[in-house]
N, C-alpha and C positions, 0 to 999 in steps of 0.2 A: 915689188911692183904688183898691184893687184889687175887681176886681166878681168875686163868685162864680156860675159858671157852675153850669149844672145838673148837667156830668160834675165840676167839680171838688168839689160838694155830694155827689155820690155817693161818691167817690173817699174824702175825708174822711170821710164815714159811715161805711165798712169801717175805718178803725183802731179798734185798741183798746190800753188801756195795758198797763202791764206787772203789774199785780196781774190784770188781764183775762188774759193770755195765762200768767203763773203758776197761774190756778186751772185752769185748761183742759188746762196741759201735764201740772202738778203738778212743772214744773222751779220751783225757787224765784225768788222775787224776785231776792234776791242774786246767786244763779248768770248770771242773764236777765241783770243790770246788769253784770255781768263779763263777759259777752259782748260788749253792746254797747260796753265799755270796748275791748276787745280787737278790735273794729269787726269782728266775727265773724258776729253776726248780724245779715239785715239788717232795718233800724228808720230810721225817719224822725226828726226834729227839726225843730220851725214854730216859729223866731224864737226857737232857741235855747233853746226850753222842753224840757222831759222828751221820751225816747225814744218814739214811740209806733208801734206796729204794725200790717202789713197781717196779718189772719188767717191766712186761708188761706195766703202763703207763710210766715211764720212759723212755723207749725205744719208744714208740712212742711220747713221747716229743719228743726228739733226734732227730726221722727220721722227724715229722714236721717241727722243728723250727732251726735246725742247717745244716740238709742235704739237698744237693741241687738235 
């Protein structure tokens, strides 16, 4: 039984998924999931479910490496 700690309740509370960080960047889903295909951007995965993201570095991947 894994116990959830109070840093790891916060830790999880800052992700968001990929429609969350699609409307935020206004990069598209698709492109996001091609990224992560291409293990470019970084994103988590809990037990092998869907991509999901820390905000704030996500977004500033984003505004680095894609925005001109």
């Amino acid at each position: 039984m894994q116990v959830v700690t109070e840093y790891t309740a916060r830790a999880l509370g800052s992700l968001i998924t990929v429609e969350v960080l699609s409307e935020i960047t206004t990069v598209s889903i698709e492109r996001i999931l091609e990224l992560v295909g291409l293990k470019m951007i970084p994103h988590l995965r809990i037990d092998n479910g869907p991509p999901v993201f820390r905000r704030a570095e996500s977004v500033k991947w984003i505004k680095e490496n894609l925005m001109e």
